[in-house]
C-alpha atoms as a printed R data frame, in Angstrom:
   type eleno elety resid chain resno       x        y      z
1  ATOM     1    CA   UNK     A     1 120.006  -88.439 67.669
2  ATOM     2    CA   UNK     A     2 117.645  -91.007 67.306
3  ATOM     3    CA   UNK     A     3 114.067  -90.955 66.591
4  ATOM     4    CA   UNK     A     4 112.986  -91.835 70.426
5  ATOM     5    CA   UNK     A     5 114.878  -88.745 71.502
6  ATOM     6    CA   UNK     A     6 113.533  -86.392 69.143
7  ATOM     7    CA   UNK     A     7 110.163  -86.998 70.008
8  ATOM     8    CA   UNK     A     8 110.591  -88.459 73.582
9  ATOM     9    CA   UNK     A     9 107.986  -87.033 76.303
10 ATOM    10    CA   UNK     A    10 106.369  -84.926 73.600
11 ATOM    11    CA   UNK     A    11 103.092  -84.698 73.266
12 ATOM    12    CA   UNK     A    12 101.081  -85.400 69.997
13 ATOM    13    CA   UNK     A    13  97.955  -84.884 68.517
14 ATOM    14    CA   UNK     A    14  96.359  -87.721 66.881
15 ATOM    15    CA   UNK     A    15  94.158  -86.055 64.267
16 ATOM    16    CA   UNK     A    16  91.869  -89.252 63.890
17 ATOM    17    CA   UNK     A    17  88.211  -90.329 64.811
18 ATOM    18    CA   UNK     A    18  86.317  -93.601 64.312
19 ATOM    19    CA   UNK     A    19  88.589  -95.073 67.441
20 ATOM    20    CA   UNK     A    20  91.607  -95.396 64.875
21 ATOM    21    CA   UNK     A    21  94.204  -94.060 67.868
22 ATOM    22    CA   UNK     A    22  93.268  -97.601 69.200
23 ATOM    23    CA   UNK     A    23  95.705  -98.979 66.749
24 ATOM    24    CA   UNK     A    24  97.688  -96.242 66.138
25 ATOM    25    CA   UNK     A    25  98.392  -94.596 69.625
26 ATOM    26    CA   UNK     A    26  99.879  -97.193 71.116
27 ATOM    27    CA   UNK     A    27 102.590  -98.106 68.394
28 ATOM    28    CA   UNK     A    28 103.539  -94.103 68.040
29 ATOM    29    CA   UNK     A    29 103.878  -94.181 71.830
30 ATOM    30    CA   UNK     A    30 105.872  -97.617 72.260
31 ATOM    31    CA   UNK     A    31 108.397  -96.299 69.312
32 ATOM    32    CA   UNK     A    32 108.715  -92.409 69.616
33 ATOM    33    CA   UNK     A    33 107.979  -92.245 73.449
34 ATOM    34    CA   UNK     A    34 105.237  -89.652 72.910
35 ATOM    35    CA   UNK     A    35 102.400  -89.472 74.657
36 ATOM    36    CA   UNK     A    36  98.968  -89.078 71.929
37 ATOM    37    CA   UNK     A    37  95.742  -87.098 72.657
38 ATOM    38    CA   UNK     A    38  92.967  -87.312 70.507
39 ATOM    39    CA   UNK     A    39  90.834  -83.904 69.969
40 ATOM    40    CA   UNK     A    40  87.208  -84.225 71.564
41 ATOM    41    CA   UNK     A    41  84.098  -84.527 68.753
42 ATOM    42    CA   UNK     A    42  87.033  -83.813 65.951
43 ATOM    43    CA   UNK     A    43  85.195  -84.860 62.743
44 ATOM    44    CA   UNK     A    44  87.809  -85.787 60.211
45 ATOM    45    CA   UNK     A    45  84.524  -86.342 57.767
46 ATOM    46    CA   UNK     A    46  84.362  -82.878 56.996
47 ATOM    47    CA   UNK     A    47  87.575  -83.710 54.993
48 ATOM    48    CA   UNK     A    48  85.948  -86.216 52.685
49 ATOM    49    CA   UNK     A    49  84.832  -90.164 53.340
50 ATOM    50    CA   UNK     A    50  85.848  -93.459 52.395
51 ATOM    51    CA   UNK     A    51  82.424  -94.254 51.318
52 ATOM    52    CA   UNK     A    52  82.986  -90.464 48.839
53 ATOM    53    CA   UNK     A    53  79.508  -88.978 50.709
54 ATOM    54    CA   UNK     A    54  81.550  -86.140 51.518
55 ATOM    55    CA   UNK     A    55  84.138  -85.391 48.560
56 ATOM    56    CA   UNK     A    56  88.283  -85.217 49.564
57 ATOM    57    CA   UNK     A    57  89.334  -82.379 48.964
58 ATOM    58    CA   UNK     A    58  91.948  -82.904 46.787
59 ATOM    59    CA   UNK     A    59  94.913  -85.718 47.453
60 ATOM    60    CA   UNK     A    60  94.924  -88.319 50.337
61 ATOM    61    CA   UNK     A    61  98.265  -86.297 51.563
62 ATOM    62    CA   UNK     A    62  96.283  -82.804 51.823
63 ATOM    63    CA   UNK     A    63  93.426  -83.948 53.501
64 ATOM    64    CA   UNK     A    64  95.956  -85.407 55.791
65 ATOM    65    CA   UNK     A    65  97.523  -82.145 56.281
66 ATOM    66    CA   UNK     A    66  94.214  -80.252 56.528
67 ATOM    67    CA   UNK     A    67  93.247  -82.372 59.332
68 ATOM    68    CA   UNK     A    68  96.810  -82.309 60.886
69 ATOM    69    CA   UNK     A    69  96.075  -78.438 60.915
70 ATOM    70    CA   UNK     A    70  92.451  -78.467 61.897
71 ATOM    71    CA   UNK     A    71  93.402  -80.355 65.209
72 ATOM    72    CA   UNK     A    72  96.445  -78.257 66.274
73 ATOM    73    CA   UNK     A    73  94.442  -75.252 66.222
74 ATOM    74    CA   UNK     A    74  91.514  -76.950 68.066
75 ATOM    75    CA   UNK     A    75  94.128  -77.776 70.864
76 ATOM    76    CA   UNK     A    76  96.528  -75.092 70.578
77 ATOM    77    CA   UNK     A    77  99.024  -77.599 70.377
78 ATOM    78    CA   UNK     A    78 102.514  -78.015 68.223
79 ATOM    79    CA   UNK     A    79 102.762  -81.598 67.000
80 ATOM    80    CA   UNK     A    80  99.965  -83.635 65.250
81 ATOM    81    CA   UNK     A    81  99.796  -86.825 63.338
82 ATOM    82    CA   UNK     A    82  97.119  -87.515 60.705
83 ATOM    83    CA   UNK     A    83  96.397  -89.857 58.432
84 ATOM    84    CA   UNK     A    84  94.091  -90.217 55.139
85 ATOM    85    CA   UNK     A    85  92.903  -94.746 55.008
86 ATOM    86    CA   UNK     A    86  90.368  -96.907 56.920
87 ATOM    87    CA   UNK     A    87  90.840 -100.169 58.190
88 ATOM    88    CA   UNK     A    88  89.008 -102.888 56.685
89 ATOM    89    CA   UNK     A    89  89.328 -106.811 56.100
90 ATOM    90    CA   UNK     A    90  92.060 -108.211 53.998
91 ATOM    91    CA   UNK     A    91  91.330 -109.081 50.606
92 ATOM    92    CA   UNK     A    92  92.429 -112.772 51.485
93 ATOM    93    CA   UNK     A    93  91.759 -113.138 55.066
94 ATOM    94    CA   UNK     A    94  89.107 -111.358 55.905
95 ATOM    95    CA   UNK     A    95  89.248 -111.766 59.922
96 ATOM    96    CA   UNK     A    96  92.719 -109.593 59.626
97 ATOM    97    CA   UNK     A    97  91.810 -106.088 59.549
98 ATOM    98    CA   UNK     A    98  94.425 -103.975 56.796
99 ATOM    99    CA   UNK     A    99  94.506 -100.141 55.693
């Protein structure tokens, strides 16, 4: 079984805010054949900042997880996908946007 039918028609939440499912949606969707929501005023701040104004708490992976949590039980749903980076300009070439 490949990954497309595993995941095909299923629908995931994207445990994200600051307009990242604009990058990330449609690449999940195009490869897995899943179909992303995004939770409505979800703020993924309350698990810590880039900028460290609000501490992690704990590793990138379990803020991840606490978020991945935090939005399946806002939508009652059974499948979410978080992640813990920002985007922001390459080192290099700064009009190419990297995480």
């Amino acid at each position: 079984m490949n990954d497309q039918q595993l995941f095909n028609e299923r629908l995931v939440v994207l445990a994200t805010m600051h307009q990242k499912e604009k990058v990330i949606a449609p690449l999940l969707e195009q490869e897995l054949g899943i179909k992303i929501i995004v939770p409505q005023d979800f703020n993924t701040d309350i698990f810590g900042t880039f900028t460290r104004e609000v501490e992690r708490p704990g590793t990138q992976i379990a803020a991840a997880k606490l978020k991945a949590e935090k939005a399946l039980e806002l939508t009652q749903e059974n499948l979410a996908v978080a992640s813990e980076g920002s985007f922001t300009p390459h080192p290099f070439v700064p009009y190419i946007y990297c995480n």
